[in-house]
C-alpha positions as CSV (number, residue, x, y, z in Angstrom):
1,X,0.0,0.0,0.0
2,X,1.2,3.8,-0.2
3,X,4.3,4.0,1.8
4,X,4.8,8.0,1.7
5,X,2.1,10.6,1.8
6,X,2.9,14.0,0.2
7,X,0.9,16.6,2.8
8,X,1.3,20.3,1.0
9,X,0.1,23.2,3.9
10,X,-0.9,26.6,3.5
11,X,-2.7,27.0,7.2
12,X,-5.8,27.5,4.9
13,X,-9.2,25.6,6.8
14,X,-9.4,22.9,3.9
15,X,-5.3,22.0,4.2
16,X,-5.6,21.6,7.5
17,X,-8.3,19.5,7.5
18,X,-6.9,17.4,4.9
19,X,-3.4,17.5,6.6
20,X,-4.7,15.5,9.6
21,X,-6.7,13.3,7.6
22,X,-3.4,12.3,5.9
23,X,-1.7,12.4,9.1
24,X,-4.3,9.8,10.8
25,X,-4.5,8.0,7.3
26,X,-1.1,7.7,7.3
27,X,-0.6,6.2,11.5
28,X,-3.4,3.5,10.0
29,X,-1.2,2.1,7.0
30,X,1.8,2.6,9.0
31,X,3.1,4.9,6.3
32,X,5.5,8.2,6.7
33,X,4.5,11.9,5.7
34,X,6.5,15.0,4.1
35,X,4.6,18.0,4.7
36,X,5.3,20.8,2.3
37,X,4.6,24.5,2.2
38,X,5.5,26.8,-0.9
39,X,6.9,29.9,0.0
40,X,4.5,32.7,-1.9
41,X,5.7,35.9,-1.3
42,X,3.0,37.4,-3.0
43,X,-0.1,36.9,0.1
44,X,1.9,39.5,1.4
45,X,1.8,42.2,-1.2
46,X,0.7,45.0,1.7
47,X,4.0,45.1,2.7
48,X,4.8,46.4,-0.3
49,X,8.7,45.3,-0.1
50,X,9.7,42.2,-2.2
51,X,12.3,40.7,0.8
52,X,10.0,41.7,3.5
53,X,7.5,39.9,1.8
54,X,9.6,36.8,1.4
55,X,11.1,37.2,4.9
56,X,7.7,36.9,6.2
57,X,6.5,33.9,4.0
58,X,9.3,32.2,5.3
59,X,8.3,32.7,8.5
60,X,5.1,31.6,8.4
61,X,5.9,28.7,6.7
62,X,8.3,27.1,9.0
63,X,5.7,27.7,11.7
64,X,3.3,25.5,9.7
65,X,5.9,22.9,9.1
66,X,6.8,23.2,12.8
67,X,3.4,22.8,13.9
68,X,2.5,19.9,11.8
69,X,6.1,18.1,12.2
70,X,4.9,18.4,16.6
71,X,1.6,16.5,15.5
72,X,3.4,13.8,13.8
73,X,5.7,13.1,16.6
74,X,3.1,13.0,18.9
75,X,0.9,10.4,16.6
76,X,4.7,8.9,16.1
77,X,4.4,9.2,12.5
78,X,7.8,9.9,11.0
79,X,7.6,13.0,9.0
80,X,9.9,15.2,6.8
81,X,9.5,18.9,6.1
82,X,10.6,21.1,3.1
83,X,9.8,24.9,2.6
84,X,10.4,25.2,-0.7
85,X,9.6,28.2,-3.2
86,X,8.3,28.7,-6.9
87,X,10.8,29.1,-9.9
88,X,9.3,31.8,-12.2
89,X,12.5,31.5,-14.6
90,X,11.8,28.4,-15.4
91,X,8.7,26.2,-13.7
92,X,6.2,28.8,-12.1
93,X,4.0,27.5,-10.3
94,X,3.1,26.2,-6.7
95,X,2.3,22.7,-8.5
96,X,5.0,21.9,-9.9
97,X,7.1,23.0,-7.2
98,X,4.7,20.6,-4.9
99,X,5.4,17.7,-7.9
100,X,8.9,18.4,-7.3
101,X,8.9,17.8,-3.8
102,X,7.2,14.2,-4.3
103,X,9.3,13.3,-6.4
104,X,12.6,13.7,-4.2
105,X,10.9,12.1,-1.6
106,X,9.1,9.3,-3.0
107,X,5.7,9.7,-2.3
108,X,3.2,7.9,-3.6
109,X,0.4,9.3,-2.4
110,X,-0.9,13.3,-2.6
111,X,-3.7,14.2,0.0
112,X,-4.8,17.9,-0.9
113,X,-7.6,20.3,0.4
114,X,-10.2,22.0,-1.7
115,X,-12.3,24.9,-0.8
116,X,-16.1,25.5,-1.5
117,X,-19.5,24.5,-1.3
118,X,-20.2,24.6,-5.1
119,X,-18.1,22.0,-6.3
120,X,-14.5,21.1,-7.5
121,X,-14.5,21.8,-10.8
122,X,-14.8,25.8,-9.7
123,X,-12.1,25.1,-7.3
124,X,-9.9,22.7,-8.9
125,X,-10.2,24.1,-12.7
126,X,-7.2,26.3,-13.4
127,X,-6.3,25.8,-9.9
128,X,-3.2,24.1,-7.4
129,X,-5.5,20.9,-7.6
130,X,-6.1,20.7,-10.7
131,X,-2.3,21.1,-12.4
132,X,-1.1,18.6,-9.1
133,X,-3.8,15.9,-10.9
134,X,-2.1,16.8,-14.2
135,X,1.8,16.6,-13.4
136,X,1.8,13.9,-10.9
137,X,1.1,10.4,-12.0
138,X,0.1,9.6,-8.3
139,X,-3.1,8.7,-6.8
140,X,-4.5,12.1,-5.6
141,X,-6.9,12.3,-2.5
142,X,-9.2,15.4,-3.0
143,X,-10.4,16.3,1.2
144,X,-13.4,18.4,1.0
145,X,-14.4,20.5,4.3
146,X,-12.7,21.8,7.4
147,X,-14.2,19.4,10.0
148,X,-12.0,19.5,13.3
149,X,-12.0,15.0,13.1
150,X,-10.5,13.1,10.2
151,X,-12.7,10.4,8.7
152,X,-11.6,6.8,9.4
153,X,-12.2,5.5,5.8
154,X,-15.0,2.5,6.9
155,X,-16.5,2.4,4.0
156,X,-15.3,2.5,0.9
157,X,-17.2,2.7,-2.5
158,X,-15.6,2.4,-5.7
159,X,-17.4,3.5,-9.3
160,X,-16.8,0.7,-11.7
161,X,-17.2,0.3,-15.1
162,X,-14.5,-2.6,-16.5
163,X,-12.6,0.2,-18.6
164,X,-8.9,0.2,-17.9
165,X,-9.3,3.4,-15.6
166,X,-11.6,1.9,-13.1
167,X,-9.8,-1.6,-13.7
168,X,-7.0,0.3,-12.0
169,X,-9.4,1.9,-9.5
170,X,-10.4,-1.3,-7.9
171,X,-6.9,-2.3,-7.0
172,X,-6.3,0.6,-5.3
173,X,-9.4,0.7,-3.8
174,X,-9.6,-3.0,-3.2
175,X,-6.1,-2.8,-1.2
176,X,-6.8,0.0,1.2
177,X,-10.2,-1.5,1.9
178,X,-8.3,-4.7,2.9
179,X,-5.5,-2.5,4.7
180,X,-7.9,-0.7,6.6
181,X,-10.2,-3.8,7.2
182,X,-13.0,-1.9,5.1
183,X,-15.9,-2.5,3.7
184,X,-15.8,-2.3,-0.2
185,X,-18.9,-1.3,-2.0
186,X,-18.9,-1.7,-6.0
187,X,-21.0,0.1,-8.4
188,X,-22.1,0.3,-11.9
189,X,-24.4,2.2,-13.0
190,X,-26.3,1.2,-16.6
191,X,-26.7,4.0,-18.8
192,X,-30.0,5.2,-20.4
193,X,-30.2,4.3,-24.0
194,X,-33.2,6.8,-24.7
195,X,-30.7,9.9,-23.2
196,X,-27.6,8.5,-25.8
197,X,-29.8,7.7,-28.3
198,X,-31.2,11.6,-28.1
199,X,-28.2,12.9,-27.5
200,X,-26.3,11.4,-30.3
201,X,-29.2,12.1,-32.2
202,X,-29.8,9.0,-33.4
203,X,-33.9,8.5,-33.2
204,X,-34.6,9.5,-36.5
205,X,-33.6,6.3,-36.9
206,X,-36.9,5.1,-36.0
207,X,-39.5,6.3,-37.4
208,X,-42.2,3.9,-35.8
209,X,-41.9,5.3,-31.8
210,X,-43.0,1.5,-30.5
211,X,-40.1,-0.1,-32.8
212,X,-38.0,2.7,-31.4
213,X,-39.4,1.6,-27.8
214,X,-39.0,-2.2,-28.3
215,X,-35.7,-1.7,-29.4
216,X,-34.7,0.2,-26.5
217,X,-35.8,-2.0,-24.3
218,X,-34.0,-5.0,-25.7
219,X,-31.0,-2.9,-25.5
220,X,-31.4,-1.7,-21.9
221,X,-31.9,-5.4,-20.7
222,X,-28.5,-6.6,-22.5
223,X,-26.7,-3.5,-20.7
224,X,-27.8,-4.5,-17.2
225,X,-27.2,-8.2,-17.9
226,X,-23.6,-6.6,-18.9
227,X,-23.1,-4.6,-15.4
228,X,-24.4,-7.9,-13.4
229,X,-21.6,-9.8,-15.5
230,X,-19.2,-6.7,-15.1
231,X,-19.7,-6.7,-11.0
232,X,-19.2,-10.6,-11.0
233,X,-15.8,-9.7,-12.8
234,X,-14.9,-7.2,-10.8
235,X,-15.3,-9.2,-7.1
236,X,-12.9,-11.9,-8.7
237,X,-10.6,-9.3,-8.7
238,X,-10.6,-8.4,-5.4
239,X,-7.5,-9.6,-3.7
240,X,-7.4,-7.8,-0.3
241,X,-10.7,-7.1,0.7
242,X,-12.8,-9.6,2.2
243,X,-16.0,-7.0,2.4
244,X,-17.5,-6.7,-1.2
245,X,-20.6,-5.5,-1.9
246,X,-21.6,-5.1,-5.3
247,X,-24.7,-2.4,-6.7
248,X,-26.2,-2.3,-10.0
249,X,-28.2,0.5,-10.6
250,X,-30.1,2.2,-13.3
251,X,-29.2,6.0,-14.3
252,X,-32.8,6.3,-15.8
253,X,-33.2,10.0,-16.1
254,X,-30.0,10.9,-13.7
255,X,-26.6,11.8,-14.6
256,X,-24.4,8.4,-14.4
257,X,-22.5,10.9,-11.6
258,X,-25.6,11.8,-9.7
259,X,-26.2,8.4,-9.3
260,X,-23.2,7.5,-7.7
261,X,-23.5,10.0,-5.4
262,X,-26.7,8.8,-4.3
263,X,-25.3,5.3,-3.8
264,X,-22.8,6.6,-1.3
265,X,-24.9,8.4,0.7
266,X,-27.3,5.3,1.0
267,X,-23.6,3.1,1.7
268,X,-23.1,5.8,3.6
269,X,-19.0,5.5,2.2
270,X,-16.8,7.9,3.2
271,X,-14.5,7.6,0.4
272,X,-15.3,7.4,-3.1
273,X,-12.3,6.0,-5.6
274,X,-12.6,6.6,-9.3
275,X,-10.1,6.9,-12.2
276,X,-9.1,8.9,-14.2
277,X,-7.8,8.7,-18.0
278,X,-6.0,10.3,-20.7
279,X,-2.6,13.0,-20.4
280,X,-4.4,15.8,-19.6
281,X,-5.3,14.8,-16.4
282,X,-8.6,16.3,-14.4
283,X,-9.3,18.9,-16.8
284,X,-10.1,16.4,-19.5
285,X,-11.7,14.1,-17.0
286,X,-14.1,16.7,-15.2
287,X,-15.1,18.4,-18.1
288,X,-17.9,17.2,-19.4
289,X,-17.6,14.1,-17.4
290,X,-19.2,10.9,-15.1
291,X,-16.1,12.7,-12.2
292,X,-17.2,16.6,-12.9
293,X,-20.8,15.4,-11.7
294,X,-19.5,13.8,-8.8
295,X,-16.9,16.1,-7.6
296,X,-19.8,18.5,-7.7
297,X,-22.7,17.0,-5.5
298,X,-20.3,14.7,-3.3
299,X,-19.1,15.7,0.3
300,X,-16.8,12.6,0.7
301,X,-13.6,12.7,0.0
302,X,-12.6,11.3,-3.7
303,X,-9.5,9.3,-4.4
304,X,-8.6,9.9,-8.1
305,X,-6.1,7.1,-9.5
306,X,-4.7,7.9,-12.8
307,X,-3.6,5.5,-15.3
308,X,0.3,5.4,-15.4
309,X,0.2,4.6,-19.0
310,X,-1.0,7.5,-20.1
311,X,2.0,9.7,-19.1
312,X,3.2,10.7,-22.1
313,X,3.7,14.3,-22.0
314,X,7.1,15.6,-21.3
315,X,6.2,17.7,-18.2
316,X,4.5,15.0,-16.9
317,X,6.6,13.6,-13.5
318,X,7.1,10.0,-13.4
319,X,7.1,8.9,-9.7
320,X,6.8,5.4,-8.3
321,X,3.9,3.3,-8.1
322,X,2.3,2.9,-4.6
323,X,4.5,0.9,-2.0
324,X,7.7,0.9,-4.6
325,X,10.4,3.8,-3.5
């Protein structure tokens, strides 16, 4: 399982939240931490000078470090600290100097904080979050809130759908279920053929509406008879947990997202894993997307695993898989 846990701070309400529940996670899976804050001079621009700007960046940031690296010997966690700072000659941005961070310490795992009620894709979209999802191939742990008691990650829920992406989603979700002695929920939820087919525009097709009907019909009952086969699949695979529980359920009207929201608040999960695809990271996968409609009605926290073989752009960091250092 994840062996290192990259913890970036900024002493906003969100990363602290999300700081402790990486710290906790992290005293469950017997795993170490590196808390990181990035120097940005620029929060202080009423001082008006440039060095007494940095001078007091730097000072707040190794009181946030200090802070944090007190809480981690006290939960005996072993931790390591960096203040580090943006490079605007060459790779602005608080991302990639986070990205940089995990890679010379070897994390494997990113838990971040996001802000809001309205949704990630307004906070994440252009955003820290966002550009982390892009650069590092990492699993990335979105913490949404700025509740004063970490979850304990009971229940997890996984959405499931036997491409590749969520292929890769079950065995991370299917090992820290089993780490954390977990329950694992699995679900797939059947598209509606009359919202593709009028989307895609395809019902001129038909001009009789009953033949249009029947043919729908015949359709939908082969798609569901493909998520029962799909779940079946997808407990075989299950290596770690010994808690499955599998959910078919029909998007009818619903967004596919919606409906896996709705599933976790009746599992009453309080994680939900998903994948993501393609070398553009979040912004190609939110927009548009099964994840964007989840990120915006869910309050759990989501665990978004991306699929190492789609690294392929050259800014894109390459840091080890989960448990390999």
């Amino acid at each position: 399982m994840y062996k290192r846990f990259l913890l970036p701070i900024d002493g906003s309400p969100p990363s602290e939240y999300a700081a402790a529940v990486g710290l906790a996670l992290a005293k469950r899976l017997g795993a170490s931490v590196v808390f990181v804050h990035v120097i940005e001079p620029q929060r202080y621009r009423e001082l008006h000078d440039y060095q007494e700007a940095l001078e007091r960046a730097r000072t707040v940031g190794r009181a946030l470090l200090e802070q944090w690296e007190r809480k981690a010997q006290y939960l005996k966690v072993a931790c390591a600290t960096q203040l580090t700072s943006t490079q605007p000659e060459s790779r602005p941005g608080v991302a990639e100097a986070l990205v940089d961070a995990g890679v010379a310490h070897g994390c494997d795992l990113v838990v971040m904080g996001t802000h809001g009620r309205t949704g990630l894709p307004r906070v994440l979209l252009g955003s820290v979050a966002e550009r982390m999802a892009r650069l590092a191939p990492t699993p990335l742990l979105l913490v949404r809130g700025d509740d004063t008691k970490p979850t304990l990650f009971k229940r997890i829920l996984v959405a499931f759908d036997g491409s590749v992406y969520s292929e890769l989603a079950l065995q991370h979700a299917d090992a820290l279920a089993g780490a954390l002695k977990a329950k694992l929920s699995v679900v797939y939820v059947v598209p509606d053929l009359t919202q593709l087919y009028l989307s895609a525009g395809r019902a001129w097709m038909f001009a009789d509406q009953a033949q249009l009907q029947a043919q729908l019909s015949q359709e939908q009952a082969r798609l569901r008879e493909q998520g029962e086969f799909i779940l079946k699949e997808a407990t075989k695979r299950c290596e770690h947990c010994t808690q499955v529980h599998t959910i078919l359920r029909e998007a009818g009207r619903s967004l596919i997202g919606e409906r896996i929201c709705e599933v976790a608040n009746e599992e009453k999960a309080d994680l939900i894993v998903m994948g993501t695809q393609g070398r553009t990271g979040l912004r190609k996968f939110l927009l548009g997307s099964v994840a964007e409609d989840v990120a915006q009605e869910a309050r759990q926290p989501i665990l978004l695993v991306r699929n190492p073989a789609a690294l392929t752009h050259p800014e894109e960091r390459h840091l080890p898989p989960p448990g390999e250092r």
